[in-house]
N, CA, C and O atoms as a GROMACS GRO file, in nm:
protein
  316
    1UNK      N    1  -2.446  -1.433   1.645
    1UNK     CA    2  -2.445  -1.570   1.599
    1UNK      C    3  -2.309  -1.632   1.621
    1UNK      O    4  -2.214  -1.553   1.621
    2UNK      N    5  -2.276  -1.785   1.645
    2UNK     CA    6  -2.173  -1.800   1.653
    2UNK      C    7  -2.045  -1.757   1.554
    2UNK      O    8  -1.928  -1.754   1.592
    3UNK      N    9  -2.089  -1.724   1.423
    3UNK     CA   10  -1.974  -1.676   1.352
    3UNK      C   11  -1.909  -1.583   1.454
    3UNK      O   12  -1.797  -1.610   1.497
    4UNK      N   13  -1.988  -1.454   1.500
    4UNK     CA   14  -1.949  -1.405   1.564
    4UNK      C   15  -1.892  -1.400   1.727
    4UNK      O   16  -1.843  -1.306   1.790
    5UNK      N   17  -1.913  -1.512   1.759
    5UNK     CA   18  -1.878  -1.507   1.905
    5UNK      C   19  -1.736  -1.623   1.873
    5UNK      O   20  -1.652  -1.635   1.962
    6UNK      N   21  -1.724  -1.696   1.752
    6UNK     CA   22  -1.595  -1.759   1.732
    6UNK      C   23  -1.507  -1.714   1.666
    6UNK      O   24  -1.393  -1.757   1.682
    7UNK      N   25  -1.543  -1.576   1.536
    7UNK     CA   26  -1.471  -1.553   1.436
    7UNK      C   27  -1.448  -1.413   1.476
    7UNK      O   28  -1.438  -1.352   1.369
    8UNK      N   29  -1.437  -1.339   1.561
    8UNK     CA   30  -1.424  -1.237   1.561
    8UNK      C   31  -1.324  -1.181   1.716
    8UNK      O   32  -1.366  -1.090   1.788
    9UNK      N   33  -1.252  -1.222   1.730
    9UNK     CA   34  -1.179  -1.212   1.841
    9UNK      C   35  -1.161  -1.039   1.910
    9UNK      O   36  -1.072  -0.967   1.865
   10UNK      N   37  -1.227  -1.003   1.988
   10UNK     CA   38  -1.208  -0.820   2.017
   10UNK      C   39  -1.267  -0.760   1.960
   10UNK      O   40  -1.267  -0.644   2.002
   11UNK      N   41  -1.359  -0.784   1.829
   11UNK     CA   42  -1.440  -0.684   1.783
   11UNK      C   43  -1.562  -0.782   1.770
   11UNK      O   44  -1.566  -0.895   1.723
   12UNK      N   45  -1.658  -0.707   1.826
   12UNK     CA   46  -1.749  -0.764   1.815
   12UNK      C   47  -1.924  -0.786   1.734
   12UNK      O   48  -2.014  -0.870   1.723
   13UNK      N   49  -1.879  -0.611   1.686
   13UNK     CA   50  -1.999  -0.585   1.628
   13UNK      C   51  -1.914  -0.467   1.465
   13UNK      O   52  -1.797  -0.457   1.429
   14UNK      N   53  -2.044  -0.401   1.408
   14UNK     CA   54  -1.954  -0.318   1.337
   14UNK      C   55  -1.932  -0.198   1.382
   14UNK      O   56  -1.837  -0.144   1.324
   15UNK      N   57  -1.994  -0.116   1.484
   15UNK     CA   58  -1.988  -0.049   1.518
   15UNK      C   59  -1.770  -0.045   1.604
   15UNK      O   60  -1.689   0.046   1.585
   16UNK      N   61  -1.760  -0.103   1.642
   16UNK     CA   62  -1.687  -0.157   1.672
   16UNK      C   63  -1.570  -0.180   1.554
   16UNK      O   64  -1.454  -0.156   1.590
   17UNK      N   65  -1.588  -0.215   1.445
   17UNK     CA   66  -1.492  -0.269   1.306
   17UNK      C   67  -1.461  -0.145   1.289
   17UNK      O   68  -1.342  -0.121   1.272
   18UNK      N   69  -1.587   0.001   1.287
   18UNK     CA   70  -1.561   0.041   1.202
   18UNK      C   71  -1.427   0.153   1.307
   18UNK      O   72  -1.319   0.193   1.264
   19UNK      N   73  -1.478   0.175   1.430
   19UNK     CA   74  -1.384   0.200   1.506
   19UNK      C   75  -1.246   0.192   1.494
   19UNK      O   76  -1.172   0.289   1.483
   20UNK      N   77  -1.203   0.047   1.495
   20UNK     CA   78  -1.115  -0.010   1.483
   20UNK      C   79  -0.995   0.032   1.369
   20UNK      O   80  -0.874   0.051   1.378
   21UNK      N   81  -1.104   0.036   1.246
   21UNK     CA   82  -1.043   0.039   1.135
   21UNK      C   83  -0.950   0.234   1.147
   21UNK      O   84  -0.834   0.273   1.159
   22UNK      N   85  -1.097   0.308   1.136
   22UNK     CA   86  -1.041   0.442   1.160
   22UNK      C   87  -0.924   0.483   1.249
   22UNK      O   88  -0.847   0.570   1.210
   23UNK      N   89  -0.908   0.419   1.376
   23UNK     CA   90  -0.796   0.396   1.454
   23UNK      C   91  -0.668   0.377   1.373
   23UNK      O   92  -0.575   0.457   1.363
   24UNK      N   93  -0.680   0.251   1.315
   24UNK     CA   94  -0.543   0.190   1.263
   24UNK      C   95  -0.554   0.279   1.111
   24UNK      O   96  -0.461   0.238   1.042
   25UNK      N   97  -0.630   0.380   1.038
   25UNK     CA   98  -0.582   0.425   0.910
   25UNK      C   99  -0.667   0.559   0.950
   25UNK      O  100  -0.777   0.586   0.900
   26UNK      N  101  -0.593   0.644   1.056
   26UNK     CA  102  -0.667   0.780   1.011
   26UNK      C  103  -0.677   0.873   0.920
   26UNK      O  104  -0.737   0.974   0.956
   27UNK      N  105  -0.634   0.870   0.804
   27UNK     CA  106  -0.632   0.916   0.728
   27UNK      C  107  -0.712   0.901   0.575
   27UNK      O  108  -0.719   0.980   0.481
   28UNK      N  109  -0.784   0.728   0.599
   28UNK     CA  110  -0.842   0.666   0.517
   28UNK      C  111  -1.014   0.699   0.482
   28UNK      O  112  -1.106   0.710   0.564
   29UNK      N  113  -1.018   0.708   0.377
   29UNK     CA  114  -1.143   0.735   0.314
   29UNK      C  115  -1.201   0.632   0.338
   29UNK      O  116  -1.143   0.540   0.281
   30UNK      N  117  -1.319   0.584   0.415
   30UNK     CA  118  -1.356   0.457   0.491
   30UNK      C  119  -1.544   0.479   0.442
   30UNK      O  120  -1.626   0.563   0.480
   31UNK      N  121  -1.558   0.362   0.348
   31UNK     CA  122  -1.702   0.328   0.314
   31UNK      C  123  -1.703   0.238   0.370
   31UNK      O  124  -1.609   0.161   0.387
   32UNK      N  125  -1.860   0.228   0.429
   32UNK     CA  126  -1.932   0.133   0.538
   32UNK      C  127  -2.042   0.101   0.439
   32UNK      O  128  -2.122   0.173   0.378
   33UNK      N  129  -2.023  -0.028   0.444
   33UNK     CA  130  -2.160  -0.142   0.349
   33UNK      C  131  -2.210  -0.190   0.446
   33UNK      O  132  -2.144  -0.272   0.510
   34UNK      N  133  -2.361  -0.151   0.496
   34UNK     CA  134  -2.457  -0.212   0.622
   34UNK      C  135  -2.481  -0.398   0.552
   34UNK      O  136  -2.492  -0.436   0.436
   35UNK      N  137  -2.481  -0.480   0.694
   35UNK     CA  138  -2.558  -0.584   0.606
   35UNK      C  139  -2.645  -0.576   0.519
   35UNK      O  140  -2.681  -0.459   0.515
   36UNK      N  141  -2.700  -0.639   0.443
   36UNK     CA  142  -2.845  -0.620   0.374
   36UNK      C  143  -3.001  -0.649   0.448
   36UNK      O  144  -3.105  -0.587   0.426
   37UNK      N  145  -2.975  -0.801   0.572
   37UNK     CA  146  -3.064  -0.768   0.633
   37UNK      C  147  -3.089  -0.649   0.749
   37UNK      O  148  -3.199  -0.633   0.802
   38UNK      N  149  -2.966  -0.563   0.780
   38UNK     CA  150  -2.965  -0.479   0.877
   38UNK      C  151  -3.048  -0.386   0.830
   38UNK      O  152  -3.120  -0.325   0.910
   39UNK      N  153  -3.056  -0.345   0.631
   39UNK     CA  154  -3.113  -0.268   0.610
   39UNK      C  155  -3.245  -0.265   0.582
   39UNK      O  156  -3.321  -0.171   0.563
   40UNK      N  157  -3.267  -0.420   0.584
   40UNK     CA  158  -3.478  -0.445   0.557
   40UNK      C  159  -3.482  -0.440   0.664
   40UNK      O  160  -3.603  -0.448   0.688
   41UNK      N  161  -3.421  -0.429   0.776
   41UNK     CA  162  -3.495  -0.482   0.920
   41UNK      C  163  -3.533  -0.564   0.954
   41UNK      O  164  -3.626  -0.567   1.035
   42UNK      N  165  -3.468  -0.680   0.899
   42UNK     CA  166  -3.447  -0.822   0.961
   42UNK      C  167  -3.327  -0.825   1.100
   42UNK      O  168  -3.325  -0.915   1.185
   43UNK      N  169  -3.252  -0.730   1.097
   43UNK     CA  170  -3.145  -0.744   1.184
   43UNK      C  171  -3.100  -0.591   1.283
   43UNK      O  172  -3.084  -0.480   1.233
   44UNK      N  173  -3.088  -0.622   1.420
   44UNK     CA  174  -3.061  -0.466   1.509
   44UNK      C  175  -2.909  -0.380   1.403
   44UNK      O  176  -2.818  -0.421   1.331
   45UNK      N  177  -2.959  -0.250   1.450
   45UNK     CA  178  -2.804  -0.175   1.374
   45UNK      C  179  -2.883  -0.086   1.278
   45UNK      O  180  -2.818   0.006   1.230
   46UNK      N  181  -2.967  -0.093   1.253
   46UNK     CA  182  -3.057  -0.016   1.100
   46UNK      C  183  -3.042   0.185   1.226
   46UNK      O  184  -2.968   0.278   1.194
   47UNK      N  185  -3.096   0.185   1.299
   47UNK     CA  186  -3.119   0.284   1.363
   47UNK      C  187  -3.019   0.345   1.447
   47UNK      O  188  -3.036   0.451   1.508
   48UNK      N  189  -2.866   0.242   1.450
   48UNK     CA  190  -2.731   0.320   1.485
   48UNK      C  191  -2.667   0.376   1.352
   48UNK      O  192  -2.564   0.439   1.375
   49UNK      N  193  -2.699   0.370   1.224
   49UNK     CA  194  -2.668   0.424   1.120
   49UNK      C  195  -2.555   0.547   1.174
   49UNK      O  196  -2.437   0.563   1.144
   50UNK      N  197  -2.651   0.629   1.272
   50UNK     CA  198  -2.601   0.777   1.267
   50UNK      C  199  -2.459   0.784   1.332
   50UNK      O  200  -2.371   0.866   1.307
   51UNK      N  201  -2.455   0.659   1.439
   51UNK     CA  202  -2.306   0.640   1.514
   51UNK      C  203  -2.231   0.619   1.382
   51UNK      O  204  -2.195   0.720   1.321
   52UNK      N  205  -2.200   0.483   1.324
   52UNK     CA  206  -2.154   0.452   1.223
   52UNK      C  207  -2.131   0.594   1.129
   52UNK      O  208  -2.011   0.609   1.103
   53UNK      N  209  -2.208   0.685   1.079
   53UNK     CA  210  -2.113   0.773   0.988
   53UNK      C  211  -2.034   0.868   1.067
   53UNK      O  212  -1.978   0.963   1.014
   54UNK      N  213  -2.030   0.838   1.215
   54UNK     CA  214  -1.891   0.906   1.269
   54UNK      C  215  -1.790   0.866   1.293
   54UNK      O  216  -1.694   0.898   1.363
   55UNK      N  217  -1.831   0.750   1.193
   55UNK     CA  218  -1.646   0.643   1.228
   55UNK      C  219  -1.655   0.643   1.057
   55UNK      O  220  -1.632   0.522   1.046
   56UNK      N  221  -1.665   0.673   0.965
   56UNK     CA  222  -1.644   0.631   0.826
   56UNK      C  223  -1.681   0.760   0.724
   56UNK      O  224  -1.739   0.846   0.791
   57UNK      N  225  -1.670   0.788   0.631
   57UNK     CA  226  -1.690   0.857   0.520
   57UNK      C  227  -1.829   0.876   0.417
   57UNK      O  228  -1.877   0.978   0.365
   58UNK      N  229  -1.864   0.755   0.412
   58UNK     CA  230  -1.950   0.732   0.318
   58UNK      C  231  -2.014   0.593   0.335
   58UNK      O  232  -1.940   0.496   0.346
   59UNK      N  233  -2.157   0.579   0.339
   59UNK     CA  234  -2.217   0.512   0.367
   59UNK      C  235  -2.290   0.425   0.217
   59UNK      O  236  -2.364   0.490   0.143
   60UNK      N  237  -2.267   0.315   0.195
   60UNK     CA  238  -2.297   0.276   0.060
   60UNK      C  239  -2.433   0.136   0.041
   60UNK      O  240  -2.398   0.019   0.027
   61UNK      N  241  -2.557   0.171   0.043
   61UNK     CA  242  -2.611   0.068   0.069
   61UNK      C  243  -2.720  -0.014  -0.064
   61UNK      O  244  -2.816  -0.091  -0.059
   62UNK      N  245  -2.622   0.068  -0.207
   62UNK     CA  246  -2.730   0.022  -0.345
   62UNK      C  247  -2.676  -0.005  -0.411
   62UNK      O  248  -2.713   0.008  -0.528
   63UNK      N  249  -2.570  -0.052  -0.386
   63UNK     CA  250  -2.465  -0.113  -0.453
   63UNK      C  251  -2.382  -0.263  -0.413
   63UNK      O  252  -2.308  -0.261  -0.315
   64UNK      N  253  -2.393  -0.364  -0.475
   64UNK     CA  254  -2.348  -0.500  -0.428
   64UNK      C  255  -2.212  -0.530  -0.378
   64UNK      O  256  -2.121  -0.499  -0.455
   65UNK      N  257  -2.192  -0.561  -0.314
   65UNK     CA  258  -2.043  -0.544  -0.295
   65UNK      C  259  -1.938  -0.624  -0.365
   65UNK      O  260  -1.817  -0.604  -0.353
   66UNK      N  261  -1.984  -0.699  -0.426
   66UNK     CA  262  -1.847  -0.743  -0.532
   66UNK      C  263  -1.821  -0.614  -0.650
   66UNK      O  264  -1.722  -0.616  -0.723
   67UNK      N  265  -1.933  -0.493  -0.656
   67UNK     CA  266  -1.884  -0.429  -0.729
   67UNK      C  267  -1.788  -0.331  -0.688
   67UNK      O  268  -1.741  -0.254  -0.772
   68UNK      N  269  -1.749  -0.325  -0.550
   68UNK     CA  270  -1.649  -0.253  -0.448
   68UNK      C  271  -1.526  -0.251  -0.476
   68UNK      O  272  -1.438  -0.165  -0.484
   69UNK      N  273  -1.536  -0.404  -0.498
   69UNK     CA  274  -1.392  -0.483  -0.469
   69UNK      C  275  -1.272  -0.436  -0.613
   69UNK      O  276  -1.154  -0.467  -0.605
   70UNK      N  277  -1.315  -0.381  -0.701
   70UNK     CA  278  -1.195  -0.322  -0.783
   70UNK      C  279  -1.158  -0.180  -0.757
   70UNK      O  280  -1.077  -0.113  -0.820
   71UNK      N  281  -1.252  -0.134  -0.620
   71UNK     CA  282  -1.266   0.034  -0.627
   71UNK      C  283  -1.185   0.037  -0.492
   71UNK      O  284  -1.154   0.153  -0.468
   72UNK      N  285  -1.144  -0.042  -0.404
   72UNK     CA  286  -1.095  -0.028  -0.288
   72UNK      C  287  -0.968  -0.065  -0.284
   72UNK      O  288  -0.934  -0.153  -0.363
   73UNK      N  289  -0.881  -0.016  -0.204
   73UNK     CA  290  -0.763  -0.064  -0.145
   73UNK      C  291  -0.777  -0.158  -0.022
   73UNK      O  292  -0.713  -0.263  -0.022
   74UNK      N  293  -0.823  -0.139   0.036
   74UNK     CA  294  -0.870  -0.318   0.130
   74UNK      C  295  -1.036  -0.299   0.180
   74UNK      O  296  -1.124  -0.214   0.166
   75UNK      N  297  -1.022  -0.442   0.248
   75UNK     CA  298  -1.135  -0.489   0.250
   75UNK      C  299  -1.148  -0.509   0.392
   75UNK      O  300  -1.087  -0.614   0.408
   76UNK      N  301  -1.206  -0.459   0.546
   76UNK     CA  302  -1.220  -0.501   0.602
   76UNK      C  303  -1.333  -0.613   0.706
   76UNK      O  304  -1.433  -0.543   0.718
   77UNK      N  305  -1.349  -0.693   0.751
   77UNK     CA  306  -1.456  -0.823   0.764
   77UNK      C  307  -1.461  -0.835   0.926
   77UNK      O  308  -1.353  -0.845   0.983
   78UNK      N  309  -1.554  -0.834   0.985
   78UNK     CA  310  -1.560  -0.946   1.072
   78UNK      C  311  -1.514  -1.101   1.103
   78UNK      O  312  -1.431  -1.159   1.172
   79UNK      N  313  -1.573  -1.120   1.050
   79UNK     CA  314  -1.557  -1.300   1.018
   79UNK      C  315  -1.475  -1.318   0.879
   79UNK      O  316  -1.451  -1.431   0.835
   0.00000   0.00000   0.00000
């Protein structure tokens, strides 16, 4: 969507973020929050799951994510 083809300069997907991220903090305990429609299957990415937990730690998808946000040291986004 255009968020993504304007807001995201070099990364383009998450597969990709999560790359990125592991790169710049190897050492970091790295939870991956799938979209929510990625996970009804409204959206592609539900069935690369398995790539994704080889770039991250822990996969978190029953939990809202504002409840994250006091448990983390950063936050990384696409857009």
């Amino acid at each position: 969507d255009a968020s993504i083809a304007y807001g995201a300069p070099g990364v383009r997907d998450n597969l990709g973020l999560l790359r990125a991220v592991r790169e710049r903090r190897p050492e970091a305990f790295i939870v991956y929050k799938p979209h929510p429609d990625v996970l009804a299957g409204r959206r592609g990415g539900q069935a690369g799951l398995a790539e994704e937990r080889r770039w991250c730690d822990a996969i978190v998808t029953d939990v809202p994510i504002h409840r994250l946000f006091d448990e983390v040291d950063e936050i990384e986004l696409l857009t």
